[in-house]
C-alpha positions in Angstrom: -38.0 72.0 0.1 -40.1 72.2 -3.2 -42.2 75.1 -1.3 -39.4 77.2 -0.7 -38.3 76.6 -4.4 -41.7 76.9 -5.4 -41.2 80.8 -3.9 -38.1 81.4 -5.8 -39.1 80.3 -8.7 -42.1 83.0 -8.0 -39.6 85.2 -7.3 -37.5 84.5 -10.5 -40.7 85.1 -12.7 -42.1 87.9 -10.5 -39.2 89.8 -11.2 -37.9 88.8 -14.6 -34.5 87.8 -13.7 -32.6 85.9 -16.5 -32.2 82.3 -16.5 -28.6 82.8 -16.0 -29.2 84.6 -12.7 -31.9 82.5 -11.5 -30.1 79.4 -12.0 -27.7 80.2 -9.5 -30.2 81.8 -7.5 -31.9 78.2 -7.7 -28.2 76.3 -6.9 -27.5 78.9 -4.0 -31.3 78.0 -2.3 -30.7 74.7 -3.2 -27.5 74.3 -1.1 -28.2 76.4 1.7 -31.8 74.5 2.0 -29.4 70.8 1.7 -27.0 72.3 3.8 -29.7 72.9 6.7 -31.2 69.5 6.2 -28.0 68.1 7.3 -27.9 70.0 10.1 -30.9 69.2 11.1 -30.4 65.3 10.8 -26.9 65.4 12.5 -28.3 67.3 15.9 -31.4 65.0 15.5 -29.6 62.1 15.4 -27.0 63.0 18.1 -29.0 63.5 20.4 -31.2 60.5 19.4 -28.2 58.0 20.3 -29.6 56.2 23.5 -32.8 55.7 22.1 -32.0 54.4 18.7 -30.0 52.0 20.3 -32.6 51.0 22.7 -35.4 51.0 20.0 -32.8 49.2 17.2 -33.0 52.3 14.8 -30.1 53.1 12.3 -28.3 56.1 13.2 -25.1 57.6 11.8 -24.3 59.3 14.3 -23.4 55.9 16.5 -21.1 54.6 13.4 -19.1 57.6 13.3 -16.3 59.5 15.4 -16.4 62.6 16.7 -13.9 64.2 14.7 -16.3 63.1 11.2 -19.4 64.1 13.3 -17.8 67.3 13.4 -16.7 67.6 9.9 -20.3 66.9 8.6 -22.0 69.2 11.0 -19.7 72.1 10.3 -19.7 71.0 6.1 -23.6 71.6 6.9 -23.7 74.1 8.4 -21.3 76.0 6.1 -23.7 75.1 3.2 -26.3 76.5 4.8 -24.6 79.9 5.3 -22.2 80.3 2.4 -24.9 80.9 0.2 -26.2 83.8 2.1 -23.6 85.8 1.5 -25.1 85.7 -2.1 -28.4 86.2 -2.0 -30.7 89.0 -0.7 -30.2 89.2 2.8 -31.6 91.3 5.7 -31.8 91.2 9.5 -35.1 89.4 9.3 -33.8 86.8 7.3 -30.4 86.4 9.4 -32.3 86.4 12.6 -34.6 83.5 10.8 -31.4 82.1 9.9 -30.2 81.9 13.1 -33.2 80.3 15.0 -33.9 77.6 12.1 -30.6 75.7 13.8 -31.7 77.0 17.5 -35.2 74.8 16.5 -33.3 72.1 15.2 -31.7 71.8 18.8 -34.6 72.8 20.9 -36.6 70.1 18.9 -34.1 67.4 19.2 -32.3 68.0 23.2 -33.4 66.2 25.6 -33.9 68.9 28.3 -37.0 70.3 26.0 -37.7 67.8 23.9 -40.1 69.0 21.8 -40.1 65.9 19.5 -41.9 64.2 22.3 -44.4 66.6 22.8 -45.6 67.1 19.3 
């Protein structure tokens, strides 16, 4: 996360952009970069279940419902994309967007499993 901030504040000074502005700009990268972590942790841990229990690793995911599960993906998930509808956006960027969660799932489901292979 501090690289991608590390950008924006380039970005900030690059263009001159007020410290009023580029505060938010900060909070909006900030939550959408949070928001995507989360995301990233609850599909990683979901579909990590069997095995943390086999290898005695803490996950939330086993101490939770389904309904919360829920909650906290879709909490993250609107974090991540809220912001968005803020900042400079493109169809580059929304397609980038869009296969940062797709990653998240092919790096975490078992069918491809790429957290195995790496």
């Amino acid at each position: 996360m501090a690289f991608i901030l590390g950008y924006v504040y380039l970005f900030v000074y690059i263009n001159a952009i007020s410290f009023e502005r580029s505060g938010f700009l900060v909070f909006l990268i900030f939550t959408s970069s949070v928001g995507f972590a989360l995301v990233g942790y609850i599909i990683n841990d979901f579909f990590d279940q069997k095995t943390d229990v086999i290898a005695r690793k803490q996950n939330v995911v086993l101490q939770l419902n389904k309904t919360v599960i829920s909650l906290i993906f879709f909490a993250g998930l609107l974090s991540a994309i809220i912001p968005w509808f803020f900042l400079p956006v493109n169809f580059v960027s929304i397609i980038l967007l869009f296969f940062e969660v797709i990653l998240f799932v092919v790096y975490s489901a078992p069918v491809i499993r790429l957290k195995e292979r790496s």
